[in-house]
C-alpha positions, 0 to 999 in steps of 0.5 A: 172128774172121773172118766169111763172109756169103754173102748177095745182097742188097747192103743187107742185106750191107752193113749186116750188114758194117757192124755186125760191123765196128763189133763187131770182126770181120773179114768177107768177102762172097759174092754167091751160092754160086759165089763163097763157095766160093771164098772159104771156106778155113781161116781162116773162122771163121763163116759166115752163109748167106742161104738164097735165093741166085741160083745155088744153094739155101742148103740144098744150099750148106750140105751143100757147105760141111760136107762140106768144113769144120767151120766153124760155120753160122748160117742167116739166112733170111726162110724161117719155116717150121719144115720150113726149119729142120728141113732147115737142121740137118739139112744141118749148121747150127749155128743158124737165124735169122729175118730181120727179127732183131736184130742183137744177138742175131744176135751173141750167136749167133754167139759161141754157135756160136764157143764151142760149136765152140772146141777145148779145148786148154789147155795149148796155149792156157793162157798168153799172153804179152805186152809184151816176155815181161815180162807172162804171162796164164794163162787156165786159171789165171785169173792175170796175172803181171808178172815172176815176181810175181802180181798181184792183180785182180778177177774182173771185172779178169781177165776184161777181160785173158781177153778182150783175150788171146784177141785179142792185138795186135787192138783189141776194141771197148768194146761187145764187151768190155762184152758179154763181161764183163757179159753186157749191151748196155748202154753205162752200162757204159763208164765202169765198163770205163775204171775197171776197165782203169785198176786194171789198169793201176795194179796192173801197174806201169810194165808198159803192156801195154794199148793205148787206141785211140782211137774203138775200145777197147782192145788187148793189146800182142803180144809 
């Protein structure tokens, strides 16, 4: 996913950058609306937009980004007062968050507002295949088939392949997968992600078609 922080406060970019970084994410930086306009194109997926910009109000910036994109909208502004976040939807925000936040929940968020704007396409976006065309993830049917023969995984089994085949050929971090899967921060989880990534692997034979990367995660071999 590839995230657009507008934001002219070079700490708090850099930190933010960071985070989504280490959770996965791809980012690009804007310093004012000028510049974030330029960069907004068709492959922002995200934008997280600072209300008190340099060059133009962050208002007045997201009414100029919705006319020219669906792309969703997280307001992160120190501006409290309930007349900003009234004015921020109203202009064509999908959410608003108060600065200080946590940044987990400025995650969590950010995957709502994904989720939220994600078209349904099914039969577009049933069946991934990977590993050589040896391996097909069917997400509607929740079934991985190695050849022409299902395997038997858990729910918790499949859902790790669910995430790692939205993604393929992209290593996801353990703590994204953690959350995803288990619904928690909670990085107890780890070893119970390895255990399950290692059934995975087991009941799908001589089929490696999860990578381990190294310090990272895990990723799904790209056809």
């Amino acid at each position: 996913m590839r995230i657009l922080i507008i934001e002219d406060d070079e700490r708090v970019a850099a930190a933010l950058d960071a985070f989504l970084a280490r959770s996965g994410y791809a980012t690009e930086r804007a310093s004012d609306g000028a510049s974030a306009l330029q960069i907004l194109d068709a492959h922002t997926e995200v934008v997280l937009l600072d209300l008190g910009l340099p060059d133009v109000d962050g208002i007045d910036l997201c009414r100029r980004i919705r006319a020219r994109s669906d792309v969703p909208i997280v307001v992160v502004t120190a501006r409290s007062q309930v007349t900003e976040r009234i004015k921020g939807l109203r202009a064509g925000a999908d959410d608003f968050v108060v600065k200080p936040y946590d940044v987990h929940e400025l995650l969590a968020r950010i995957e709502a507002v994904t989720r939220r704007a994600r078209p349904v396409h099914p039969e577009a976006e049933r069946v991934v295949i990977v590993s050589g065309d040896d391996v097909r993830i069917d997400l509607v049917a929740r079934q991985l088939l190695v050849g022409d023969a299902p395997v038997d995984l858990t729910p918790k089994e499949f859902d790790i392949v669910a995430v790692l085949a939205r993604h393929p050929g992209v290593a996801v971090p353990k703590d994204r997968l953690i959350r995803e899967v288990w619904n928690t921060d909670w990085r107890g989880f780890t070893h119970s992600l390895e255990v399950h990534v290692g059934a995975i692997r087991r009941k799908a034979g001589a089929r490696r078609f999860i990578e381990t990367v190294r310090g990272v995660g895990y990723r799904l071999v790209s056809s």
